[in-house]
N, C-alpha and C positions, 0 to 999 in steps of 0.2 A: 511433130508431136503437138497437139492443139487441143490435148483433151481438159486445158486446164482453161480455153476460151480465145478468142481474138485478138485480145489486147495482152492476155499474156505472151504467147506465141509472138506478139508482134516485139515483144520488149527481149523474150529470150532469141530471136531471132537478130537482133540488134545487137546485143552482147554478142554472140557468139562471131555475127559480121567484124564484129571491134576485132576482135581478139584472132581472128585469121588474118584478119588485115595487117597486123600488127607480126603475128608468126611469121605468115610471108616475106613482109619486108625484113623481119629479124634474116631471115633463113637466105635471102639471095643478097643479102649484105652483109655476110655473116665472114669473109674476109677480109672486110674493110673498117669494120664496125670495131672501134676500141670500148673496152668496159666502163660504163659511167656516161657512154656518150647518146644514151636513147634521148627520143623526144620526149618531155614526160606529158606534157600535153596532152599525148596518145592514150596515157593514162587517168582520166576521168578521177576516178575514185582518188587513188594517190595525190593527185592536182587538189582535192577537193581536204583531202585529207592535212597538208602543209598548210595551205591557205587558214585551215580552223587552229592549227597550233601558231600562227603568227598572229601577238595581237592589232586588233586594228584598230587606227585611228581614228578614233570619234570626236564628231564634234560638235561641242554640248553646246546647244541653242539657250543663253541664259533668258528666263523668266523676268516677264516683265515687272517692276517691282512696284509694289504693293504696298503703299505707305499713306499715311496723309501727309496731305498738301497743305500746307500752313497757309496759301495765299486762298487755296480752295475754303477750305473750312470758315474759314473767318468769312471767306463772301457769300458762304451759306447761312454760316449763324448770323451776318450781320453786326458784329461786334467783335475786338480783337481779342483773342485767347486771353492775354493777361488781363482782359477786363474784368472787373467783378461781377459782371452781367453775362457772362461767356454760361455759364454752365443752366443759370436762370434764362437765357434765350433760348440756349438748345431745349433743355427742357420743353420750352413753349413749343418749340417747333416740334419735337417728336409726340405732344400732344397733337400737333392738326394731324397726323397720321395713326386715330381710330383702328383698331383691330374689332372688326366686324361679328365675327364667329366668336362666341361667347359662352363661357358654361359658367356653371360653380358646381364646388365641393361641399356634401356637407358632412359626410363619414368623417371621424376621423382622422389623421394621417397616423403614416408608421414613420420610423424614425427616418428609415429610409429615399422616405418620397422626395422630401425638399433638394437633399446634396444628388438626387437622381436628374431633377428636373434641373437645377442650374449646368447639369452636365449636357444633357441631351437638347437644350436651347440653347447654350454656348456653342456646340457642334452645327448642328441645325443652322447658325449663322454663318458658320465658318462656310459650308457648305454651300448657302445661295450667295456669298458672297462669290468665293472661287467660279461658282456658274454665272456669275454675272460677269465676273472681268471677263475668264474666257468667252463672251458674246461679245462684249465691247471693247476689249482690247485697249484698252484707255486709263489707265489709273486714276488719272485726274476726273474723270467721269461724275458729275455732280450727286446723281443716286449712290455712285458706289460710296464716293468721301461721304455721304450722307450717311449712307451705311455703317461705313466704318468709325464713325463718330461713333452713331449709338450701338455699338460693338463694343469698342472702346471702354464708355460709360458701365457697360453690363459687366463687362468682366471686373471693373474696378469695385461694383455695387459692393461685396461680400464686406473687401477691407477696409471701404468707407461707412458702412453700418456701425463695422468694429471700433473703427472710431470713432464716430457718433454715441455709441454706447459706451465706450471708454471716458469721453468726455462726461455724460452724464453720472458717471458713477464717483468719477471724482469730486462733482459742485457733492452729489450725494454723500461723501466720505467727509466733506467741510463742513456741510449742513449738519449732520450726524453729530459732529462734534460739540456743536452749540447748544444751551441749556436752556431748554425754553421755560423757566421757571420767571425769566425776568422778563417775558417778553411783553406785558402789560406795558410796560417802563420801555418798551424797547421798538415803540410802534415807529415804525420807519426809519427803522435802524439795520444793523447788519442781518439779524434774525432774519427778517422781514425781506430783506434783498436777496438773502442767500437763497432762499424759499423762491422766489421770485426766479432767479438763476436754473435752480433745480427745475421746476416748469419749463423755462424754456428750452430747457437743453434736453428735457421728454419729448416736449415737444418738436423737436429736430429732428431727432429721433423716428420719432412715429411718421416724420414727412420724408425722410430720407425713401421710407417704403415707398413712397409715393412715386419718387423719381425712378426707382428701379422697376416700377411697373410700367412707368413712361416710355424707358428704353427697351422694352420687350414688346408694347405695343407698339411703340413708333415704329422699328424695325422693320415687322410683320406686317405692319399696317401698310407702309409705304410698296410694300411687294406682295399683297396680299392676292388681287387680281391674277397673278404670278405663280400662287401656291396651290400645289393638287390637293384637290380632297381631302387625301390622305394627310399630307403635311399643314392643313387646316384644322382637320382634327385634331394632330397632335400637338401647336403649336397653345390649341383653346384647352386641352388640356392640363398644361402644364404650366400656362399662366393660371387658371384655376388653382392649381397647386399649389403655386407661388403665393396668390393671395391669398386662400386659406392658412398657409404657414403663416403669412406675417398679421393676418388679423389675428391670431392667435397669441403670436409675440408680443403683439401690440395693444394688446387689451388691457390698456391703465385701469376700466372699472369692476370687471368682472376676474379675470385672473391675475391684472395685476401686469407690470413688468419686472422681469427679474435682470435685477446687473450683475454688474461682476465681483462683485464686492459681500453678493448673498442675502442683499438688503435685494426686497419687491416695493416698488414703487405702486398706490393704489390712491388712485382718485376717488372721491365722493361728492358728493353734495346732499347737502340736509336739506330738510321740510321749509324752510327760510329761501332753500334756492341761496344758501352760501358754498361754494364747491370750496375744495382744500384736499389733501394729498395726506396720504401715512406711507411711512417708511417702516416697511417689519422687518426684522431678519428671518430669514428663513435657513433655519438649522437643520429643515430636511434634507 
C-alpha cells in the first residue's frame, strides 16, 4: 500500500518488518521463553518511552561570573576606589566617550516618559553587556569592566539625586528658619553662610544631572561603532528624554526647583547684575 507516497510506505514497511521479527522470534521461542524475559530493546517506542520517565542527569555548565574587578577598575580609572577622586575621574573618562547620534525634545513630556526611559536604557545596557561577555568570554575584559562601571553609576543615578535633593532641602529648612530682619547687622554671619550653603547644595544638585548624562553617554559612546541603527535611534532618544526631564527639574530661574519640603528654590538676578535666590512655599 503506497498510495500514501515513498517514504511513507517506506517507514510502514519498517514497522511492520519490526514487529514480524519480533512475532516470529516470540512464536518459535515460545517454549523457552519465561514471561518478563523479552528483549526490550526490540522495542523502540517502550525503550524510548522508560528512558523519558527517568530523570537525567544534567550538567549545568556554571556562567562565567560577572562582577567588577576591584584591581581592573582602579587601573582603568587611574585612581583607587576609596579615593575622593575615584567618581570625579570616572566621570572624566566617560566624558572622552561622546555619544554621536543626537536629538532633542521639545513637546512636552507626559509623566510617563522619564520612569520609561531610565527602564528601557537600564535594559538596553544589561543587554550589550551580556553580548559583549558572550564574545569575549573574559570578565576581566577592560571594555566590559569599563562598561560595568558606568552601568553601575546609572543605576545608582535615581538614589543619588535623592539625596542631593534631600541635602539641599534640609540647608533649605535651616535657612527658612532664620529671620532676615537683622541681616543688615548680620553681614557675614550665619544669615549670609546659610544662604551661601543653600547655593551650593543647588548647585550639586543641578550638576549631579550632569554625571547621570555622563553615564549614558559614556556607555553608548564607547560601543557606539557597535550599535544598529535601530539601537542608535533609540539610545538618542531617550537620552533626549532624559535631558529634557531634568532641564526641566532643574530650572532654578524659570520654574524654579521644587524640594521636598514644598519650598521652590528660584534664582534671579536684578538690573545691578546682583543675582540672589527666593524660597516660596508652594501650597499647590
Amino acid at each position: 500500500m503506497c498510495s500514501f507516497g515513498n517514504i511513507f510506505c517506506l517507514k510502514i514497511f519498517k514497522i511492520k518488518g519490526l514487529k514480524m521479527q519480533v512475532s516470529l522470534k516470540y512464536q518459535s521461542h515460545l517454549s523457552q521463553v519465561k514471561e518478563g524475559t523479552f528483549d526490550k530493546s526490540l522495542f523502540a517506542f517502550n525503550t524510548a518511552f522508560e528512558s523519558a520517565l527517568k530523570p537525567k542527569e544534567s550538567k549545568e555548565i556554571p556562567p562565567l561570573e560577572l562582577t567588577l574587578d576591584r584591581e581592573m577598575t582602579e587601573s582603568i580609572v587611574g585612581v583607587a576606589q576609596g579615593d575622593e577622586y575615584f567618581l570625579q575621574d570616572l566621570e572624566s573618562l566617560a566624558r572622552s566617550y561622546p555619544f554621536e547620534t543626537q536629538k532633542t525634545i521639545s513637546s512636552p513630556l507626559n509623566p510617563f516618559s522619564y520612569p520609561r526611559t531610565l527602564a528601557v536604557l537600564g535594559d538596553l545596557m544589561e543587554e550589550k553587556i551580556n553580548e559583549l561577555h558572550t564574545q569575549k568570554q573574559d570578565p576581566k575584559d577592560p571594555i566590559l569592566q569599563t562598561l560595568l562601571l558606568f552601568k553601575e553609576r546609572f543605576l545608582e543615578f535615581p538614589k543619588t539625586m535623592e539625596s542631593l535633593k534631600k541635602d539641599a532641602t534640609s540647608v533649605a529648612d535651616m535657612f527658612a528658619m532664620l529671620s532676615p530682619k537683622n541681616l543688615d547687622k548680620d553681614k557675614g554671619g550665619i544669615y549670609l553662610q546659610k544662604a551661601q550653603e543653600l547655593q551650593q547644595s543647588i548647585g550639586a544638585f543641578a550638576r549631579g544631572v550632569e554625571s547621570g548624562e555622563a553615564w549614558i553617554q559614556g556607555f553608548f559612546g564607547a560601543i557606539e561603532e557597535h550599535l544598529s541603527p535601530f539601537e542608535k535611534e533609540l539610545v538618542s532618544e531617550h537620552l533626549a528624554i532624559f535631558q529634557a526631564h531634568w532641564r526641566e527639574q532643574t530650572d532654578s530661574k524659570n520654574n524654579g526647583i521644587a524640594l521636598d519640603n514644598g519650598m521652590v528654590y528660584k534664582a534671579y538676578s536684578d538690573s545691578n547684575h546682583i543675582s540672589g535666590f527666593d524660597l516660596i512655599f508652594d501650597n499647590g
